[in-house]
C-alpha positions as CSV (number, residue, x, y, z in Angstrom):
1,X,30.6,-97.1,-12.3
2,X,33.7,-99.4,-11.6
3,X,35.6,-97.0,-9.7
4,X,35.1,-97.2,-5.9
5,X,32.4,-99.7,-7.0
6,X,31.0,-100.6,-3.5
7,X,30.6,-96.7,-2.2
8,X,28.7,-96.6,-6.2
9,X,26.4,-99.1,-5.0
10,X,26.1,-98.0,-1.3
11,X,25.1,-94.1,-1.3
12,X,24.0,-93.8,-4.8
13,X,21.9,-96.8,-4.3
14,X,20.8,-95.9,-0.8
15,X,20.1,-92.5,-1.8
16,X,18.2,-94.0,-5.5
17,X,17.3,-97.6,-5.1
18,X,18.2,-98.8,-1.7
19,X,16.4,-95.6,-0.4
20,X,13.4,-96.1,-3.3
21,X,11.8,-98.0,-0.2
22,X,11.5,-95.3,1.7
23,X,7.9,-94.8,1.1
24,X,6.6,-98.2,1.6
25,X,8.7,-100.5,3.3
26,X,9.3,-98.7,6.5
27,X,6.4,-96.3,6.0
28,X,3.5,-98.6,5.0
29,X,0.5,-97.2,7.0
30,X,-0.9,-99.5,9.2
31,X,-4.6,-100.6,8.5
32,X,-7.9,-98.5,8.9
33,X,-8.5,-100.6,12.0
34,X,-5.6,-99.4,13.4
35,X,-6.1,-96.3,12.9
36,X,-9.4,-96.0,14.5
37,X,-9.7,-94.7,18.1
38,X,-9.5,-91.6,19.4
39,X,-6.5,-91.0,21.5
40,X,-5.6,-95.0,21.2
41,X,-2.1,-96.0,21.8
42,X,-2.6,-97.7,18.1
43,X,-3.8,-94.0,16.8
44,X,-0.5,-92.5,18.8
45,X,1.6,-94.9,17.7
46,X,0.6,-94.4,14.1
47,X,0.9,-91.0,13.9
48,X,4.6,-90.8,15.4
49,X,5.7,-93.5,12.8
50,X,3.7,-91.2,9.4
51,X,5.6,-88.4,11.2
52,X,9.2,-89.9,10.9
53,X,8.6,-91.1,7.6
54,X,7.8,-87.5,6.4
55,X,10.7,-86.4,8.4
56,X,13.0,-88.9,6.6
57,X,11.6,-88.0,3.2
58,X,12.2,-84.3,4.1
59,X,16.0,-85.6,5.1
60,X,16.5,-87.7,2.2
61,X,16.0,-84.7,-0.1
62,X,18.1,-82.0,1.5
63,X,20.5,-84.2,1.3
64,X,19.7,-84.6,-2.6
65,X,20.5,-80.8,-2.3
66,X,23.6,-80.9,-0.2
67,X,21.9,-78.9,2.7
68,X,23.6,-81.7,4.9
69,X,22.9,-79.6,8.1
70,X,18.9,-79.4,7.7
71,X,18.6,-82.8,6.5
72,X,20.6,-83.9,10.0
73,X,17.7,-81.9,11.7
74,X,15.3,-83.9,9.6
75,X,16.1,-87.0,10.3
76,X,17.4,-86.3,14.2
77,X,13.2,-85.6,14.8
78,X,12.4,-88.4,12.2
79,X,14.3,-91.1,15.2
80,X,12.3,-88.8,18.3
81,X,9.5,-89.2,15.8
82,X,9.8,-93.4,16.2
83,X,13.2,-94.5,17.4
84,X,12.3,-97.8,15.4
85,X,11.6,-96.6,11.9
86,X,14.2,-98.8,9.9
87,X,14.3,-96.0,7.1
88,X,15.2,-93.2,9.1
89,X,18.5,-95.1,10.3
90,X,19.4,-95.9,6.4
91,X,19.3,-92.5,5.5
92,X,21.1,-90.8,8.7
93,X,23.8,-93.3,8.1
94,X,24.4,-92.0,4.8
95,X,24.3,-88.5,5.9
96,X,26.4,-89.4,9.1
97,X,28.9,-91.6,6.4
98,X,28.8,-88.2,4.0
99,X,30.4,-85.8,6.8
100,X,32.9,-88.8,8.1
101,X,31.1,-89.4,11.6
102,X,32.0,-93.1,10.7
103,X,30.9,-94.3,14.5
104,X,27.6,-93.1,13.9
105,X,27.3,-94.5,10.4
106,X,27.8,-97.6,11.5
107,X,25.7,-97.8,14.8
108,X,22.5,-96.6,13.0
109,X,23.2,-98.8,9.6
110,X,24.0,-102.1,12.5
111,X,20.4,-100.4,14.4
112,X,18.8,-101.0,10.9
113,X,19.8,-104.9,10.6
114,X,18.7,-105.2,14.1
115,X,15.0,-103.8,13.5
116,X,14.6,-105.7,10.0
117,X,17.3,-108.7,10.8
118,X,15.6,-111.2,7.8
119,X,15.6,-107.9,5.4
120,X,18.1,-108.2,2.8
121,X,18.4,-104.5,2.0
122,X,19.4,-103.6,5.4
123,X,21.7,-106.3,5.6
124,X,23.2,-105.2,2.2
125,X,23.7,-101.8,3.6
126,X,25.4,-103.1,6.3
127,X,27.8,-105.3,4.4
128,X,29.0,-102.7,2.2
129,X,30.0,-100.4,5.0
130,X,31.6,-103.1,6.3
131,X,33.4,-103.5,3.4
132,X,34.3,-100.0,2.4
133,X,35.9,-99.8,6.4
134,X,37.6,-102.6,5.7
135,X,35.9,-105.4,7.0
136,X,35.6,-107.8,4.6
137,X,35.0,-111.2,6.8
138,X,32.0,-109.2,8.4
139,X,31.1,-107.6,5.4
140,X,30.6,-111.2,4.0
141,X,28.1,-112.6,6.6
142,X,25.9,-109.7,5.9
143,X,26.0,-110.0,2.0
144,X,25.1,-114.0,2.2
145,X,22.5,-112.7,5.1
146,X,20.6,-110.5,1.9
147,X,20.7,-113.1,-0.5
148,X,19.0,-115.6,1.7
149,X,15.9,-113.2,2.6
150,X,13.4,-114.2,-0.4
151,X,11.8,-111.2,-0.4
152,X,15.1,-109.1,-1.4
153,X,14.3,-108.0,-5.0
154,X,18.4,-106.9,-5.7
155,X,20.0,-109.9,-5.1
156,X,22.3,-109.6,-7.8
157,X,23.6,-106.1,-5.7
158,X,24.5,-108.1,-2.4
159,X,26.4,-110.7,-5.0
160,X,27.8,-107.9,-6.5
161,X,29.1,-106.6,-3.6
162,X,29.9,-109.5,-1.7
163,X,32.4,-110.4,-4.9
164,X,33.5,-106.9,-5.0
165,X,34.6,-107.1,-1.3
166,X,36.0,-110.6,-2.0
167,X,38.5,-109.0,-4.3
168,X,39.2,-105.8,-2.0
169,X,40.1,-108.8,0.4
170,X,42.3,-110.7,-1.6
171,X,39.8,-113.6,-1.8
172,X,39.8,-114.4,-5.3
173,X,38.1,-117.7,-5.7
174,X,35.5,-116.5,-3.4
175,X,35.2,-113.4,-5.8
176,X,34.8,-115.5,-8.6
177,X,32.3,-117.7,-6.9
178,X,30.4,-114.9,-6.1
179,X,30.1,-112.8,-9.4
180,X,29.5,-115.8,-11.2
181,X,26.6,-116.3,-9.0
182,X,25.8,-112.7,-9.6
183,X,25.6,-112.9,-13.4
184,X,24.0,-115.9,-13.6
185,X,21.0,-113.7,-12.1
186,X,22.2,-110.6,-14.3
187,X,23.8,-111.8,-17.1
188,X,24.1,-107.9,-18.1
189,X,25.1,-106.4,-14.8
190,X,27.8,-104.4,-15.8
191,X,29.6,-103.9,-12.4
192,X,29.9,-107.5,-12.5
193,X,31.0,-107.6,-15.5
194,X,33.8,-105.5,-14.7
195,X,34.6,-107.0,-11.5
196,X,34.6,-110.6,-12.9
197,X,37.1,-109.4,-15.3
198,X,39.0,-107.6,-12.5
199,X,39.9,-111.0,-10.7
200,X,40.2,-112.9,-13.3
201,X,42.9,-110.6,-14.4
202,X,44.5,-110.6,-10.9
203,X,44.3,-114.4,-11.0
204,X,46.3,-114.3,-14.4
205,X,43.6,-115.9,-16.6
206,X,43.8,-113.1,-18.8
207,X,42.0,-114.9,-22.0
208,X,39.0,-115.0,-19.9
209,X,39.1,-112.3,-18.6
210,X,39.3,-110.7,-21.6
211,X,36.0,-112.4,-22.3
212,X,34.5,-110.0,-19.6
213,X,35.8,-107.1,-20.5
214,X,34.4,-106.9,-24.1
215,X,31.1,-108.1,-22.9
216,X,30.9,-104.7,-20.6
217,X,32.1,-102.9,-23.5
218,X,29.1,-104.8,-25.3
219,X,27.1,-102.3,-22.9
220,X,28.3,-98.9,-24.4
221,X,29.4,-98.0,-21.0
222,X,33.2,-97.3,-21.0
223,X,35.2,-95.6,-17.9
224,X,38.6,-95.1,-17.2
225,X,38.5,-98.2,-15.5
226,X,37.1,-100.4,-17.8
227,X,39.6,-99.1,-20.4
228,X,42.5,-99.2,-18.5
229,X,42.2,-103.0,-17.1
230,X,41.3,-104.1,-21.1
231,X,45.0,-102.0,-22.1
232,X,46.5,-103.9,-19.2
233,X,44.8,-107.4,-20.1
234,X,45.9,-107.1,-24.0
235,X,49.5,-106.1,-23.0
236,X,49.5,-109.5,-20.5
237,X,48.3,-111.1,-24.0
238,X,51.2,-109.9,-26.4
239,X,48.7,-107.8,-28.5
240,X,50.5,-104.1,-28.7
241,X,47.6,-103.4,-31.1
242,X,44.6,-103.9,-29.3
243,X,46.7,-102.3,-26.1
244,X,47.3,-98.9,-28.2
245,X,43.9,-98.9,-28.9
246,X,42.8,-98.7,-25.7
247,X,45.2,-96.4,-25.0
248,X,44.3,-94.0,-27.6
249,X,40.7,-94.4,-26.0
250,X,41.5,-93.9,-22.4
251,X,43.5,-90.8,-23.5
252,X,40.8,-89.7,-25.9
253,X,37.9,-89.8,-24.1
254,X,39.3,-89.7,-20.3
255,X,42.2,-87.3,-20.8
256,X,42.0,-85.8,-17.0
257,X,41.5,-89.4,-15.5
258,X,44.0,-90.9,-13.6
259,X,44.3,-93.4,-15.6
260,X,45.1,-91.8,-18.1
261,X,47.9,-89.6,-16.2
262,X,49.1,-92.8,-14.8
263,X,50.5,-93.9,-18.6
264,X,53.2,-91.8,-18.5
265,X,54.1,-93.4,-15.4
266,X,57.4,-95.9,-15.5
267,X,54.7,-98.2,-14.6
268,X,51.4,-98.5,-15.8
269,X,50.7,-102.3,-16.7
């Protein structure tokens, strides 16, 4: 999970939890009442929005299948459907993101913040596009704009992120601030785990980082990542032992990683 943490978060969680939503928030159908009426604009309107929510479903999982060009066609009729469904925009940016149309990945995940501007989801979205393209001061409004909506049930994700993006920008004490923040709500979120030890380390407080480092190890879930920062953290402590470990580990278990081609580099540390 560490590497290219925020594109992790952003299309597998879009795609698996950000997208979980699909179904319900965007899609909720409206009340009997308003669905009463035949030929009412209410009856109309109704209809148009269950049709771009099947249309986004029917998107979201040819994209599952990597039949990219029928889920474009999908989702295309799921925005003629109801220009306005919020769910429909998610989803096309991800598939407009996936083929590198990076102007329309971001004017349909900026369309969703504008049709849902409390939501934090949508503003998490946002944010980590933001970030991933390099934006990190933008980025940052968006990720404190999803932890202030109550109703946002991954918090810890937008802190996550935010922290993630702080590092990417060189703001370490905002980094820390932020991850700290994040585990306090998630003591056993592993990203930010990971990324708490990251800064940390690239603030040269290497014993605690340390710290953070064996508590995501605690979590079984080793990567290249994770094993290369904990070599690179024991050699800034003086302990060659606990550095060939983790060598031995990274070359054991990720022998095609670059990581683990990186050791025979003149520079590795």
């Amino acid at each position: 999970m560490p590497r290219d943490a925020l594109r992790s978060v952003l299309a597998a969680g879009v795609l698996a939890i950000l997208m979980s939503g699909c179904a319900t928030e965007g899609g909720v159908k409206p009340p009997p009442s308003a669905r009463t009426g035949s030929g009412s604009v209410k009856e109309v309107g109704s209809e148009r929005t269950e049709a771009a929510r099947v249309n986004t479903e029917l998107g979201q999982k040819y994209m599952a299948q990597g039949k990219l060009e029928l889920a474009l066609e999908k989702l295309t009729r799921a925005l003629e459907n109801d220009p306005r469904y919020v769910d429909a925009h998610t989803v096309i940016a991800v598939l407009y993101e996936t083929i590198n149309d990076q102007t329309l990945a971001e004017e349909h995940y900026r369309r969703a913040t504008q049709l849902k501007p409390k939501s934090g989801s949508e503003a998490n979205n946002y944010g980590a596009y933001l970030c991933k393209v390099g934006r990190y001061d933008e980025a940052a409004t968006y990720f404190e704009r999803a932890v202030t909506d109550p109703f946002y049930q991954t918090p810890v994700v937008a802190l996550t992120n935010a922290g993630t993006c702080a590092i990417k920008g060189g703001k370490f004490d905002a980094a820390e601030r932020d991850l700290k923040l994040a585990l306090d709500r998630g003591p056993d979120n592993a990203e930010a785990l990971f990324q708490m030890a990251t800064v940390l380390y690239r603030k040269d407080d290497f014993f605690r980082a340390r710290a953070f480092i064996q508590r995501y190890e605690s979590l079984g879930q080793p990567s290249p990542e994770s094993l290369m920062l904990g070599r690179n953290i024991e050699l800034r402590l003086g302990n060659a032992d606990a550095a060939t470990d983790y060598t031995r580990r990274l070359r054991q278990n990720f022998p095609e990683s670059e990581q683990a081609r990186s050791l025979d580099a003149p520079s590795s540390s």
